[in-house]
C-alpha positions as CSV (number, residue, x, y, z in Angstrom):
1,X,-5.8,-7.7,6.0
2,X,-5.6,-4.7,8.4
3,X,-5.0,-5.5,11.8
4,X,-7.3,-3.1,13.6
5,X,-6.0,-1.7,17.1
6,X,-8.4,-2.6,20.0
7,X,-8.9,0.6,21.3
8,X,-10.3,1.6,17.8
9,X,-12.9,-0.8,17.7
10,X,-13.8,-0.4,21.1
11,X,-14.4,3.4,20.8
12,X,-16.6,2.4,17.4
13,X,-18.4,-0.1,19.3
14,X,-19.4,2.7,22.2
15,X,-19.8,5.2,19.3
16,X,-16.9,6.9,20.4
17,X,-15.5,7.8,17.0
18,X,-16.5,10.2,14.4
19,X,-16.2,8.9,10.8
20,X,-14.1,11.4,8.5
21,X,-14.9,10.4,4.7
22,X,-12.3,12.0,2.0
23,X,-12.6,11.9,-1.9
24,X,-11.3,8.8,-2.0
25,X,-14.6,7.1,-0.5
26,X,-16.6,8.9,-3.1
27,X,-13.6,7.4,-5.9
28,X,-15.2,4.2,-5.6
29,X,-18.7,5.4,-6.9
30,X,-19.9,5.2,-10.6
31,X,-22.7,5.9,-13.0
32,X,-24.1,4.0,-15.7
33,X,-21.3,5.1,-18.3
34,X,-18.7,3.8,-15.5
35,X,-17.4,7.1,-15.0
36,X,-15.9,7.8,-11.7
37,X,-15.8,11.2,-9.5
38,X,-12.5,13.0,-10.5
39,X,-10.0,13.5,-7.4
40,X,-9.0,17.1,-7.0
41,X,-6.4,17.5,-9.5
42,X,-8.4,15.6,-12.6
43,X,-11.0,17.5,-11.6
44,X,-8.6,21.1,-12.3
45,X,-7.0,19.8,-14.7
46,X,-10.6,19.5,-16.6
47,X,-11.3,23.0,-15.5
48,X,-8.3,23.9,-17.1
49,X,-9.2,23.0,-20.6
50,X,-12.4,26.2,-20.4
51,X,-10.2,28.6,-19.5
52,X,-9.3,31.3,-22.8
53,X,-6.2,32.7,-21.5
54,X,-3.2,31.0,-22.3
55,X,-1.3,32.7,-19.5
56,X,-3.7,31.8,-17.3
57,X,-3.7,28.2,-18.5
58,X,0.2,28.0,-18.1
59,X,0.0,29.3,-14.2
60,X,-3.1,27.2,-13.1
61,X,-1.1,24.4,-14.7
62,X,2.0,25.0,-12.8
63,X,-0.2,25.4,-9.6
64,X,-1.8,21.9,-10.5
65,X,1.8,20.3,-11.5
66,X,3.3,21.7,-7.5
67,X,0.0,20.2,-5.7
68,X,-1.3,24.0,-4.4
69,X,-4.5,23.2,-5.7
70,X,-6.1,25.6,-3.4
71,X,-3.9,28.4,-5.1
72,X,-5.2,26.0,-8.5
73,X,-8.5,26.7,-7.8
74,X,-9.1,30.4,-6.5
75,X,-6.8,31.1,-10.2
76,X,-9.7,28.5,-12.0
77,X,-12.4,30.4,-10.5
78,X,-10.9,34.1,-11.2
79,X,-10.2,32.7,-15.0
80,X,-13.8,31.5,-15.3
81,X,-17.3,33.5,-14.7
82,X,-19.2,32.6,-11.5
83,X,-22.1,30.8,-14.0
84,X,-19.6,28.9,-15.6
85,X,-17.7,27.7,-12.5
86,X,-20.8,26.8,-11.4
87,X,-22.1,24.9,-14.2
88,X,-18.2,22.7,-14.0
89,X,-19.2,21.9,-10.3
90,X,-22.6,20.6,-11.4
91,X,-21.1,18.7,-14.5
92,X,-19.0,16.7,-11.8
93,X,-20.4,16.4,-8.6
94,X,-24.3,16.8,-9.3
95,X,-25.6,15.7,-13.3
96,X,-23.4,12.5,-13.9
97,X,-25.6,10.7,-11.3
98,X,-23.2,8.7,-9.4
99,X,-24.5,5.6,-7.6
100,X,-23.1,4.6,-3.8
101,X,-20.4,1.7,-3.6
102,X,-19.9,-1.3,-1.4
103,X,-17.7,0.7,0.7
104,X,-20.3,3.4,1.1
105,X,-22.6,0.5,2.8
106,X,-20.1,-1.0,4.3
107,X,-18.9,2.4,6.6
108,X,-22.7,2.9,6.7
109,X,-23.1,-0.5,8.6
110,X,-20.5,0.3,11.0
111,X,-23.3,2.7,12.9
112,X,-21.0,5.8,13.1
113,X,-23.2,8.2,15.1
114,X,-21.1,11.4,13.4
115,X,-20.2,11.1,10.2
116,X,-18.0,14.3,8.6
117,X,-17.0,14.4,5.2
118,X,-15.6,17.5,2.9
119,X,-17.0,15.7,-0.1
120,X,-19.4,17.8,-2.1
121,X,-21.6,15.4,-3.8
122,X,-24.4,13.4,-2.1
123,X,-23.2,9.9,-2.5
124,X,-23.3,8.5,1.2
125,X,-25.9,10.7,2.5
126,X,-28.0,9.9,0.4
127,X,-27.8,6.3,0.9
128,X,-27.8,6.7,4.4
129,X,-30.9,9.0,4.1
130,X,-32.3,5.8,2.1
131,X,-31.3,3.4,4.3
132,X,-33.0,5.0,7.9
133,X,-36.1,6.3,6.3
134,X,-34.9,9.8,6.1
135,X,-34.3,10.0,9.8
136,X,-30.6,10.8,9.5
137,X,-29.8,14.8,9.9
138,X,-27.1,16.0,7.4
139,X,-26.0,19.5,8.4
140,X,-23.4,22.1,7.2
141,X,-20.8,24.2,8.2
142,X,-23.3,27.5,8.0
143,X,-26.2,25.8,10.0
144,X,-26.7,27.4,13.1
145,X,-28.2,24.5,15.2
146,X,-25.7,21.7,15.1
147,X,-25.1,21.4,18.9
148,X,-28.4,20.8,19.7
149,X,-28.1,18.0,17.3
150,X,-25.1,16.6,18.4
151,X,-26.5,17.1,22.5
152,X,-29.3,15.1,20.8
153,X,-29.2,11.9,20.1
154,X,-29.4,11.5,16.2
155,X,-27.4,10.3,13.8
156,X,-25.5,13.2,11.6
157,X,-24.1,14.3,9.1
158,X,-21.6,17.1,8.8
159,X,-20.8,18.7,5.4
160,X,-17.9,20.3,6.3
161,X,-17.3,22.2,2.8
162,X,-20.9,22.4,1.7
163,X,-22.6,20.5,-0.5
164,X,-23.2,20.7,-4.7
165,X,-26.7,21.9,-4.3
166,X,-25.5,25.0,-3.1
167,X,-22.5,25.7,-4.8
168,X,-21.7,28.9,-4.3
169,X,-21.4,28.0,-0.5
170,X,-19.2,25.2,-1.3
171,X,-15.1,25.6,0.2
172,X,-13.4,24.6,-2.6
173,X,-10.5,27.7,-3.2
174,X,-7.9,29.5,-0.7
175,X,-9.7,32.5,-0.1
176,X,-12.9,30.0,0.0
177,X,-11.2,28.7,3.3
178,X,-9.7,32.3,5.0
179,X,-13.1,33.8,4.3
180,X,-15.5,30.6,6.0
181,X,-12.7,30.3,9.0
182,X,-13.5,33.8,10.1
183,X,-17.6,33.9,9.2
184,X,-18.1,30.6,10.7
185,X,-15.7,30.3,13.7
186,X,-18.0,28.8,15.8
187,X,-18.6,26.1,13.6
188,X,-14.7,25.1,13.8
189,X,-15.1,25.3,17.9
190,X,-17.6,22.5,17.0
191,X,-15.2,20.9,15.3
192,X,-12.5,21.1,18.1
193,X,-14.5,20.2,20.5
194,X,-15.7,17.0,18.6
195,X,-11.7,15.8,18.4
196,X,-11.4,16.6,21.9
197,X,-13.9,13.9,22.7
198,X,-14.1,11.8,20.2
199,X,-11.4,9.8,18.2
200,X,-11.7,10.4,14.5
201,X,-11.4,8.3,11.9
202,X,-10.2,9.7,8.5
203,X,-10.9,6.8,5.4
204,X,-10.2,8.2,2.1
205,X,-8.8,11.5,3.0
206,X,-5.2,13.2,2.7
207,X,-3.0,14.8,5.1
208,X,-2.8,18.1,2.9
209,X,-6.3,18.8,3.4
210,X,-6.5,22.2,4.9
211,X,-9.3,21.7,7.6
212,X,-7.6,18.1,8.6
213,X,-4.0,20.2,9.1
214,X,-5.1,23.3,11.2
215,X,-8.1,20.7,13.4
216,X,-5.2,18.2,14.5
217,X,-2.4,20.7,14.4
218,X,-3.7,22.9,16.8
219,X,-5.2,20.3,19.2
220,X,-2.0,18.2,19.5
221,X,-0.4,21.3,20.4
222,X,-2.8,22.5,22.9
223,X,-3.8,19.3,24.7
224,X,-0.9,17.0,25.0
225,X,-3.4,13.7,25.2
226,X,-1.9,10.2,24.4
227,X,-5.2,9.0,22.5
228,X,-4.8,9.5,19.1
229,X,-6.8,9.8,16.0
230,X,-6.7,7.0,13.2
231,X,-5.7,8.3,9.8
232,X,-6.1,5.2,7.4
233,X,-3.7,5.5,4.3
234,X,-1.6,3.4,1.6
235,X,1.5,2.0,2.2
236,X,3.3,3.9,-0.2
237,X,1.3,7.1,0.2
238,X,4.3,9.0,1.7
239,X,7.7,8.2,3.6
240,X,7.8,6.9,7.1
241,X,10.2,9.5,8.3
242,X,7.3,12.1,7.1
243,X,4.7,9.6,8.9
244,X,6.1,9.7,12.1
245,X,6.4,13.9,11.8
246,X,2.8,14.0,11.1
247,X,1.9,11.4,13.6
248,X,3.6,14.3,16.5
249,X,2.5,17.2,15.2
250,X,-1.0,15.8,14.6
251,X,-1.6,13.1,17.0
252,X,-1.8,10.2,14.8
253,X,-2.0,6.5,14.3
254,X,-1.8,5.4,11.3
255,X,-3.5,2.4,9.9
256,X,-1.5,1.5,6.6
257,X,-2.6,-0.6,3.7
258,X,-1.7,-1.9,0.4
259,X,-3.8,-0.3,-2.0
260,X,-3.2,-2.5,-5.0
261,X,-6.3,-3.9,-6.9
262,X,-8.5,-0.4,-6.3
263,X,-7.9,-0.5,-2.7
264,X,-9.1,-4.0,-2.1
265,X,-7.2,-4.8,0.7
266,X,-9.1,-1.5,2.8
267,X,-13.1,-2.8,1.3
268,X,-12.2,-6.6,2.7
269,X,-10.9,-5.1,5.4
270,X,-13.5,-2.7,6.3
271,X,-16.3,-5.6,5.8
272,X,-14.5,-7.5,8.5
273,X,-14.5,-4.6,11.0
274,X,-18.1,-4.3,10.8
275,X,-18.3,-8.1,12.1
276,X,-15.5,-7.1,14.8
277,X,-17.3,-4.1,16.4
278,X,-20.7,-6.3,16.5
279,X,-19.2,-8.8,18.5
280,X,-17.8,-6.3,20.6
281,X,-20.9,-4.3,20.8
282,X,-22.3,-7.6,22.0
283,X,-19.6,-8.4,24.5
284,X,-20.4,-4.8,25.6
285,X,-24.2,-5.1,26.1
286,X,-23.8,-8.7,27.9
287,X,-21.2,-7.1,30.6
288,X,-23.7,-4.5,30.9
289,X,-20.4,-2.3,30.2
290,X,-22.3,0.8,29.2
């Protein structure tokens, strides 16, 4: 089982951390065929098989292969029509109806007052939605009122890179990401000023991620602080030598796991920290330790 460091379940229990939920959450979901939501690549890869030009094919492929999927996916999209990028978004992330998983309701129960997730589909919010009665806010990147949300004192939800039911404002290819950096700057000051305050918590996610990079990058380098962010990730996701690079230029702890099983080891582990930060919310509330 994880060993969970104190100062983490503290900062839960005050509601001090911000929840970051990659495509690997959103792995554990399935309809009623048992199909799963494709990670990035399998989901390229698919995208792939519409496109007519062969040359095309063999340079998307390579892209895919080398793990620029950005560079992947702005070459997908330029191969394909807008309607018929479109209509592959749908097929995956919107039509095959995926249902939430344990671990969904398990990171729900944790109480997270900010939750922030690049995922495009509508797996956890919509549970969460479910589960408060609709009182949950979800908001994204192009809203223009998220601080007085956040100054508020409702639980949200940030959809960092959009959502399916828009999809042509979803961030999903390089020039996607160049282009929303510079329309929505504010948007990433909102961002930066949320890992200035607040430890984040990144479940399900990967270091390659293009927001996650240029977000801890830039505010380990500005603001030499020695409270770090959590990144939870498999044992054997990468070297340590690469670990402990990433852990200085990005401020990080990282919470390793053995992933064998689907992951089992991270859902057990997860149920238990919901029990941990309750008795420490408890403990909290009896000191009167506000």
């Amino acid at each position: 089982m994880i060993s969970w460091p104190i100062n983490l379940i503290t900062d839960i229990a005050r509601r001090q951390c911000v929840l970051f939920l990659g495509a690997g959450v959103s792995k554990n979901a399935t309809n009623k065929t048992g199909r799963s939501p494709k990670t990035w690549s399998e989901f390229l890869k698919a995208g792939v098989s519409q496109v007519a030009n062969a040359s095309d094919k063999k340079v998307i492929s390579n892209c895919i292969k080398r793990g620029d999927y950005l560079m992947a996916c702005e070459l997908l999209k330029n191969s394909l029509d807008s309607g018929k990028f479109i209509n592959l978004l749908r097929d995956e992330f919107q039509r095959p109806g995926f249902k939430v998983a344990d671990i969904h309701k398990d990171i729900f129960l944790l109480d997270s007052r900010i939750v922030i997730t690049p995922n495009f589909d509508k797996i956890y919010e919509s549970y969460a939605a479910s589960e408060t009665q609709g009182t949950i806010i979800t908001k994204y990147y192009y809203d223009t009122d998220i601080v007085d949300v956040l100054r508020d004192d409702a639980y949200i939800i940030l959809k960092i890179h959009g959502c399916i039911d828009s999809p042509n404002q979803v961030i999903f290819s390089k020039l996607d990401y160049i282009e929303k950096r510079n329309l929505y700057r504010s948007f990433y000051e909102i961002l930066e000023a949320l890992a200035l305050t607040k430890t984040f918590v990144f479940i399900g996610a990967g270091l390659n991620d293009p927001d996650i990079q240029l977000l801890l990058e830039n505010h380990a380098f500005r603001h030499k602080v020695s409270h770090k962010h959590y990144f939870v990730l498999p044992k054997k996701y990468t070297s340590e030598q690469e670990l402990d690079v990433y852990s200085e230029s990005m401020n990080l702890e990282f919470i390793l796991y053995d992933d064998k099983s689907e992951h089992k080891e991270l859902k057990e582990s997860i149920k238990e920290l919901i029990s941990i930060v309750d008795n420490k919310r408890n403990e909290i509330a009896t000191a009167r330790n506000w």
